[in-house]
N, C-alpha and C positions, 0 to 999 in steps of 0.2 A: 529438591531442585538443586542443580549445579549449575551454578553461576559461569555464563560467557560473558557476559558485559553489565557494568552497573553504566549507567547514563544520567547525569544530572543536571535538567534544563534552566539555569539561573542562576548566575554567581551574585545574588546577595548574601546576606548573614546565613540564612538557611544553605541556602548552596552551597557557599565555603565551607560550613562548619559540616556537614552530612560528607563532601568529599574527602576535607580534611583526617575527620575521623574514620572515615572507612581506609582512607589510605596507608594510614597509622598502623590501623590491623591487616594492613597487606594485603589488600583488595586494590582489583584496579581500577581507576575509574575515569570517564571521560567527563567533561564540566564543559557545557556549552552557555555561554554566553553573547548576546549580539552586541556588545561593547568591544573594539572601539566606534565601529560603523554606525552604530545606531542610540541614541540615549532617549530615554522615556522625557516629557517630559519638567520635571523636575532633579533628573538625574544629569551631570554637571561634569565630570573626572570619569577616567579612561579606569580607572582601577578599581578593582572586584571590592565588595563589603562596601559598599558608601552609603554613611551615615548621610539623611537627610534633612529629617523633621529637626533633629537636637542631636549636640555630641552626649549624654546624658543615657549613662545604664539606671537611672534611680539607683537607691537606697540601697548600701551595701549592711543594713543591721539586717541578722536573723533574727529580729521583731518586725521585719517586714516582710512581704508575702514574695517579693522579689529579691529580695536580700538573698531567702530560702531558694530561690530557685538561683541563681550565680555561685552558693555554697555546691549543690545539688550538679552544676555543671563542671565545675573545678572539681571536683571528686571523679568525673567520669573522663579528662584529660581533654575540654574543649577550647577547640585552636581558639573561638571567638573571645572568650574567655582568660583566654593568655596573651591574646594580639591586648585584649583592651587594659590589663592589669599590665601587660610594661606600656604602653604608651597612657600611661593613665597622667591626669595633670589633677590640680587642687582642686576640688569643691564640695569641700563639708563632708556630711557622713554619705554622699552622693560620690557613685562612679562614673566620674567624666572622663574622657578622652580626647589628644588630640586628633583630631576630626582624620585630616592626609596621613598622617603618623597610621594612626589605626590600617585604612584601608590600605595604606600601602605597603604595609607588614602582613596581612592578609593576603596581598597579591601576590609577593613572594615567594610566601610559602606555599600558595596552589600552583605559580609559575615555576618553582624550584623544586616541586616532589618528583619522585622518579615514576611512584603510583599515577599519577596524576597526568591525563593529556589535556589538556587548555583550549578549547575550539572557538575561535571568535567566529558565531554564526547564531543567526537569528533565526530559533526554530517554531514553526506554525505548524508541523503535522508530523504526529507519529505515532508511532502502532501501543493502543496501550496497555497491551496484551502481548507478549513475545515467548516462546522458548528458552530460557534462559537467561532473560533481560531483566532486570531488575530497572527501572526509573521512576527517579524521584524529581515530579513538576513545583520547581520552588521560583515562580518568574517574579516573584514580588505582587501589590496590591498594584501597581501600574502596568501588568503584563500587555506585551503588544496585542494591535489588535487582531493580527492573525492569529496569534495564538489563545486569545480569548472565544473567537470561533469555534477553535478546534475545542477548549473547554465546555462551549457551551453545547458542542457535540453530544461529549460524555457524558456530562448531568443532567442534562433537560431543562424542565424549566425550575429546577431547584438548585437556583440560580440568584444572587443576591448582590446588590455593589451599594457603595454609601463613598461618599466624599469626606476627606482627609484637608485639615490646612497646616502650614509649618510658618514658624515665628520668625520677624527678620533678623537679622544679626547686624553689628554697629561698631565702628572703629571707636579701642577705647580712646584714642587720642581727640576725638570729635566731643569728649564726655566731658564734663566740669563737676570735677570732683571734689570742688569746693562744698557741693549741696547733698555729697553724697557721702556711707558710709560703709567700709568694709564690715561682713559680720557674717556666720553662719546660724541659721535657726535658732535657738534655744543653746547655741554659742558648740554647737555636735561639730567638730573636724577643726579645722582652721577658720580664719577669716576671710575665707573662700570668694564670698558673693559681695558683688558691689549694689549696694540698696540706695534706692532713690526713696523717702520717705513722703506723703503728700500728707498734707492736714486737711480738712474736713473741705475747706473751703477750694483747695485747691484739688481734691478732688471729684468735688460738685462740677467743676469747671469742664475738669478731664472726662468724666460719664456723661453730659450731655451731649461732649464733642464728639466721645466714640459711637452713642448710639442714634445720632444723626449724619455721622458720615457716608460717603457714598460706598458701595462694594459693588465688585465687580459683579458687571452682568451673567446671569447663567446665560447659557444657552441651553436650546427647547432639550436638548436630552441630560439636559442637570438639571432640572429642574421636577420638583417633587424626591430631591433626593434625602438619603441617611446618612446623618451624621454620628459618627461615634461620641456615645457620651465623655470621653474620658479624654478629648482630642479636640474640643467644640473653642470654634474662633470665638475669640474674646470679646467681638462685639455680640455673639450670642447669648454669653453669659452675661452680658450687662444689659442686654433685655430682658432678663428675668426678673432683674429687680434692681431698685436704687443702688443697695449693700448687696450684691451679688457679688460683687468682684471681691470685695472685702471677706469674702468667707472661700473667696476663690484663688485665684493666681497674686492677688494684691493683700491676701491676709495679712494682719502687720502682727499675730500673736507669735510672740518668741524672739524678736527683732528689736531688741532696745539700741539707742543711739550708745556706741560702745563710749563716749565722751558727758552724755548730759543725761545719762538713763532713760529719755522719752521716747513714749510709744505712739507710734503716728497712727494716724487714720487709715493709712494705707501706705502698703510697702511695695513698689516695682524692683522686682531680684534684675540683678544679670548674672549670667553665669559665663566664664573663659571659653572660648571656645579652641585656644590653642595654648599650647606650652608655654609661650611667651605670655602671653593675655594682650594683645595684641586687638584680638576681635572679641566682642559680649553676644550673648544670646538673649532677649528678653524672654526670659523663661515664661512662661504658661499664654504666650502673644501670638500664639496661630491665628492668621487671620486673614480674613479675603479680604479687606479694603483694597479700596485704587493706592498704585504707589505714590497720586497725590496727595491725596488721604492721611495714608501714614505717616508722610511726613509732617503734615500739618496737626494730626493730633497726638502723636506720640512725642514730639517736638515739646509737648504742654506739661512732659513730664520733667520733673526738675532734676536739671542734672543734664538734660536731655535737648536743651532748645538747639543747641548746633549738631546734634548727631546726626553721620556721617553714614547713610547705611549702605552696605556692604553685599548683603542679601533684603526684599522684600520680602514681606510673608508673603502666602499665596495659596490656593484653594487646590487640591489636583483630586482625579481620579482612585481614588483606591475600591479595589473588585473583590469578594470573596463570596465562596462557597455555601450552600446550604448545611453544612459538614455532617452535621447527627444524621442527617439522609443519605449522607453519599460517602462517609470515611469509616473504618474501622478506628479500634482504640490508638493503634499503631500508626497512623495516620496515612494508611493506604486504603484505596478505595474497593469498597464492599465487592463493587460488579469486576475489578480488575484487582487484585491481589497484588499483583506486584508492580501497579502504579499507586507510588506515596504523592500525594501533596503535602506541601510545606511551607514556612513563610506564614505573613498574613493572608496570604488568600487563602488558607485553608482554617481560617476561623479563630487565630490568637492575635492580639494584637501589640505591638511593642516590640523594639529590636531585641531585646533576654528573649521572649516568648518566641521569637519567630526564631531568633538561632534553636533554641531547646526543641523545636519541632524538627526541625531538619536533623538533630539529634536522637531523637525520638525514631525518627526511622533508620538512621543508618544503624542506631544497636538494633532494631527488628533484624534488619537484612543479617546484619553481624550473628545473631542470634539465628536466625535461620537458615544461615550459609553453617552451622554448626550444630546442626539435628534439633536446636531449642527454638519449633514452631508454637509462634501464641505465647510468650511467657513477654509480663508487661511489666514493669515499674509497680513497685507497693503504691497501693491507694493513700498509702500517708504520705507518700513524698509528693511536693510540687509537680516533677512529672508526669506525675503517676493523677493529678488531677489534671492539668492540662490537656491529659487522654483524657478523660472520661468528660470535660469539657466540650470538646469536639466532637464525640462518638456521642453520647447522651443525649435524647429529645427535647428539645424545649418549642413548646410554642409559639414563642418570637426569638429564633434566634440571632445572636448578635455576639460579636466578636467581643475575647475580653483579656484583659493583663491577666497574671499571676496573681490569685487573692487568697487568703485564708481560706473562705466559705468553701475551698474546690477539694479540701480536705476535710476527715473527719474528724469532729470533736475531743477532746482528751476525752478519754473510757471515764475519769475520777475529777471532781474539780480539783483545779487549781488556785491558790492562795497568791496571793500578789498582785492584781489583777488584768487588764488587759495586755498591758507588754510582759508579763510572765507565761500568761498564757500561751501565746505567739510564741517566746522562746521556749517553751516546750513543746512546741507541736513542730518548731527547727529540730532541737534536738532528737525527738523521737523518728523526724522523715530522716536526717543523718543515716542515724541507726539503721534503721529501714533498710536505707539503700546500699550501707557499707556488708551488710547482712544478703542483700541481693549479689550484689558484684562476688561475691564470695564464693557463691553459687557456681561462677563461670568461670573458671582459668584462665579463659579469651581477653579477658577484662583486666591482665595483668601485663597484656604487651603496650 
């Protein structure tokens, strides 16, 4: 095939990064977004890549599964990846960002490339079969509703959505940091995170509050829906059990008072959500409560009684695909070849994952604008599972992060035991893929 137009419907993380890097290898490519005219929503700012659940890449160690996949993308030259490493700010061995910083170095560089035409328009129908077209649909897990029609066109009824909530954020000037302590994990980075500590008694208080508070009402087409495990509002988790939260977002293991050595009952993080630290994130605090609600029981957290919030949490829409049915490894779809989906709607979930997928097809296209049809990422690298993720049958499938299991095991055991292992199954996917790119010359512009 000879390439007349790549087309790319959605400037999120997927979208940026798929145009970015096709642009880079000197392809041309056009990036439609309906931003400024139109915001999903939960979407806020006029500028392409906006972070919205959390400024927060996780875990920069290759002992983590997404550590491995941020090593895996800085090796292949990704813009999201370089936007987020200079605008990065403090938090532990965790890659945070500032939130605007980020998106708006993102914008510039898809509004400043030469490759690159910028169409603010909101697209509902296009052909996804073309002569020479290459398009990749990365509208995000809130895609409009015309253009979920048009998806629901192409797949039938293998077809899936599940609801998403995001945590609220809080002026740290509103905070009383008299009851609180700066500290990271197991003390990993700097003294990044501001911890609210609770004792038993004061946590008793706060779990009855949260799991009798009100939330918002669904309405009749949210209701009976999927929640992602890995994303589930906080008062969910505290209906599972008394100590749910304590082995969840409020763990207190690792987290000693950096002044009197005590380990509480339970830890509330916040994490900076800008350069200055200006704004906090309650980390692991997705949640649909009413905003009167959250005020009243998040208030109960010490530290917390005059907090000032800045965003509410909030419950929104997120849609994806039945993908092992309808995507190739490559993440383009089986009945149309050279329509990619990308993003969470096509079955990964997490802003690393959803960029690495939009990545994931523009080296397809790149690879196949250069006679290398079909050749995929080694099954030992993160990529290289994240395909086989997507593309793979499972019987209930469900979106998922970057994990270990999507790789294969070392061939030989390993001695040290579970974070050795993990850092040999980093270093051997490196290997892997420095050993793949080598393969291509393409891969050196």
């Amino acid at each position: 095939m000879t390439v007349t137009e790549i087309r790319i419907i959605g400037g999120g993380l997927a979208g940026c990064e798929a145009a970015l890097f096709l642009a880079n290898h000197g392809l041309s490519v056009t990036l439609y977004d309906m931003k400024p005219d139109r915001h999903t929503e939960v979407h806020k700012q006029n500028t392409l890549g906006e972070l919205v659940c959390s400024n927060s890449f996780r875990s920069d160690s290759l002992a983590n599964a997404v550590g491995l996949l941020k090593a895996e993308m800085r090796q292949l030259g990704s813009a999201v990846m370089d936007a987020a490493d200079r605008t990065r700010i403090p938090a532990g061995s965790a890659l945070a960002v500032d939130r605007m910083g980020f998106s708006e170095l993102l914008t510039e560089r898809i509004l400043g490339h030469p490759n690159i035409e910028s169409i603010s328009k909101e697209i509902t129908e296009f052909e996804p079969e073309e002569t020479g077209v290459y398009t990749i649909l990365s509208p995000g897990p809130l895609a409009s509703r015309g253009l979920i029609t048009s998806l629901k066109r192409l797949t039938g009824k293998k077809y899936l959505k599940f609801y998403d909530a995001i945590a609220p954020i809080i002026s740290r000037d509103s905070i009383d940091e008299t009851k609180t302590f700066m500290a990271s994990r197991y003390d990993k980075g700097g003294a990044d995170y501001l911890n609210c500590p609770m004792d038993r008694e004061t946590y008793l208080a706060f779990y009855e509050a949260l799991i009798n508070a009100e939330t918002v009402n669904l309405r009749g087409f949210e209701k009976g829906r999927k929640m992602f495990e890995g994303c589930l509002p906080v008062e969910e988790i505290a209906r599972r059990g008394e100590d749910g939260l304590c082995f969840g977002p409020l763990k207190p293991v690792g987290l000693r008072h950096p002044e009197t050595g005590e380990v509480s009952h339970a830890v509330v993080q916040l994490r900076a959500e800008d350069n200055e630290g200006q704004y906090f994130n309650l980390v692991g605090f997705q949640t649909h409560l009413k905003q009167g609600e959250q005020r009243k029981v998040f208030r109960m957290i010490p530290g917390l009684e005059s907090a000032q919030f800045e965003r509410y949490g909030s419950m929104h829409r997120n849609t994806f695909i039945n993908s092992p049915e309808l995507l190739n490894a490559d993440f383009s779809m089986k009945k149309y070849p050279s329509l990619y989906v990308a993003g969470q709607i096509s079955g990964v979930e997490g802003y690393l994952e959803s960029a690495a997928s939009g990545l994931i097809a523009a080296v397809s296209i790149l690879l196949r604008e250069n006679g290398a049809e079909n050749q995929m990422f080694p099954e030992t690298t993160m990529l290289g599972g994240l395909s086989r993720h997507i593309s793979t049958f499972q019987a209930n499938f469900q979106p998922s992060n970057a994990i270990f299991a999507m790789v294969p095991p070392p061939e030989t055991r390993i001695q040290g035991g579970r974070r050795a292992k993990r850092e040999f199954l980093s270093k051997r996917a490196l290997q892997a893929l420095e050993g793949f790119l080598n393969n291509y010359p393409i891969f050196e512009q």
